[in-house]
C-alpha positions as CSV (number, residue, x, y, z in Angstrom):
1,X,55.7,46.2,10.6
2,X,56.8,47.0,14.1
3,X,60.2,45.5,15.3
4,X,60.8,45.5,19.1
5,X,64.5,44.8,20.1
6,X,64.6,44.7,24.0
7,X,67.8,44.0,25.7
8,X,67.3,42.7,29.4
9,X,69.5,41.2,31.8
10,X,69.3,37.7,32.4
11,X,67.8,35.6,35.5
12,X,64.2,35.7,34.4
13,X,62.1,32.4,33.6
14,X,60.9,31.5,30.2
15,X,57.3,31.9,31.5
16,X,58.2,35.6,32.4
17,X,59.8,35.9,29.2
18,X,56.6,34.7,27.5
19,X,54.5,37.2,29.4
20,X,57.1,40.2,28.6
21,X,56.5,38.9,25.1
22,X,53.1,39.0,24.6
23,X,52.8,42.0,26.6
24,X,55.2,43.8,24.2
25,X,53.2,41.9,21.0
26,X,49.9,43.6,23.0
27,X,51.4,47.1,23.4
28,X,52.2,47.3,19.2
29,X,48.4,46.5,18.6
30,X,47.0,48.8,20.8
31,X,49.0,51.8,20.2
32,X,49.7,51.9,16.3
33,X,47.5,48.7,15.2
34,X,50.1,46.4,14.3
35,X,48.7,42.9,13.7
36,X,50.5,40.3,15.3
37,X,51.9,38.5,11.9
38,X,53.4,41.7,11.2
39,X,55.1,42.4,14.2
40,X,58.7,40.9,15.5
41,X,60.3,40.6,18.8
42,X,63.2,39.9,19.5
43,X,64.6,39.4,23.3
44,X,68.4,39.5,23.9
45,X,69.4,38.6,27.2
46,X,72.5,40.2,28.3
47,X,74.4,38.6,31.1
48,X,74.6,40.7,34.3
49,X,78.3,41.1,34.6
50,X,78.2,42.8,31.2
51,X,75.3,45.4,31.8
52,X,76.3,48.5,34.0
53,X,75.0,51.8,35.1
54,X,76.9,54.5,37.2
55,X,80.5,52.2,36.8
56,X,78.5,49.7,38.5
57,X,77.5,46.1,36.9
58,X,73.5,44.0,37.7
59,X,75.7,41.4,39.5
60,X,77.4,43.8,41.7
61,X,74.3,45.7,42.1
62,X,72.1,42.2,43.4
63,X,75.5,41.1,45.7
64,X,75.0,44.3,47.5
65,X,78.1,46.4,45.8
């Protein structure tokens, strides 16, 4: 049973979400057969003040720090 735990930053829609979803649900099937009852996701959206790369945070990054 496949479990996919993505962490992603916050700001997309719930239709985007959906897609990343099923696209994720997709990806388990075609690569090690996973059926989709057997297979969890799990999204956790992290705010974009508290995600950083380099010493720099998403939010500074998209206002241009």
């Amino acid at each position: 049973m496949p479990f996919i735990d993505v962490s992603i930053a916050e700001g997309r829609t719930p239709e985007e979400l959906r897609a990343f979803v099923q696209a994720l649900h997709e990806a388990a099937e075609a690569t090690v057969g996973a059926t989709p009852d057997n297979t969890v996701v799990v999204l956790r959206e992290v705010p974009p003040t508290h995600w950083s790369r380099g010493n720099v945070t998403i939010a500074e990054r998209r206002a241009g720090a």
